[in-house]
matplotlib code that plots the C-alpha trace (Angstrom):
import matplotlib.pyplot as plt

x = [0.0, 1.4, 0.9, 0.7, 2.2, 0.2, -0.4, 2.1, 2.0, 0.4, -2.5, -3.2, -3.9, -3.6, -5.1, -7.0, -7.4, -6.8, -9.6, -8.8, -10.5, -14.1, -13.8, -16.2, -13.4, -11.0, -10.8, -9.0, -6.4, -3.5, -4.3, -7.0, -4.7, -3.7, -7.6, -8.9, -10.5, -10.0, -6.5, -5.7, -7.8, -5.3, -2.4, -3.1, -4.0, -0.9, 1.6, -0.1, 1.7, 5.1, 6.9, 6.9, 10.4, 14.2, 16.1, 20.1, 21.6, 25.0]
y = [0.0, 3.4, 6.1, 9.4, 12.1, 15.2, 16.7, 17.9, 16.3, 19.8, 19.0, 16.1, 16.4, 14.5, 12.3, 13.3, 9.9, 6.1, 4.8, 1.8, 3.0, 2.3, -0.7, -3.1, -6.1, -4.6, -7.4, -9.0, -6.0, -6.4, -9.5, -7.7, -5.1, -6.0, -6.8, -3.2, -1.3, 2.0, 1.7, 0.6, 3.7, 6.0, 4.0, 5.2, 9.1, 8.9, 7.2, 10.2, 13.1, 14.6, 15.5, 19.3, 18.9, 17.8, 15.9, 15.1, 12.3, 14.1]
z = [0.0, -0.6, 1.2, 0.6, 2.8, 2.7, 6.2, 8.5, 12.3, 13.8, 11.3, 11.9, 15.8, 19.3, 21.1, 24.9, 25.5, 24.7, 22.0, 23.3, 27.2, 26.3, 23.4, 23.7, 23.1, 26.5, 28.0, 25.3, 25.0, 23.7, 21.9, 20.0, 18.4, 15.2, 14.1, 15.1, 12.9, 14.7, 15.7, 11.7, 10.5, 13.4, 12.3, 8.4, 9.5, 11.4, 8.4, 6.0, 8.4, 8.0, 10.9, 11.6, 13.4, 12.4, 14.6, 13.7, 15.3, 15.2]

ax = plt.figure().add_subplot(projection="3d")
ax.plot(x, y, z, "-o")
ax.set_aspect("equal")
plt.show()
């Protein structure tokens, strides 16, 4: 899958909280992670952004 990099970190946003707090499937956490919908659809939003910041490792 390719994916394109078109929004910058601050424009994308942050989190306030975990969307993992009030699933329905908890109790199965982390076990439960790789077949989540939501996390998957965060994981993609978050792959789109480009970092806003440059760090050297000098």
């Amino acid at each position: 899958m390719t994916v394109r990099r078109d929004k910058f970190d601050f424009e994308i946003g942050y989190f306030i909280k975990s969307p993992c707090r009030e699933c329905n499937t908890r109790e199965k956490f982390p076990e439960c992670i790789d077949e989540c919908p939501v996390l998957d659809k965060i994981q993609t939003i978050l792959a789109r952004g480009i970092s806003c910041c440059y760090s050297s490792a000098e």
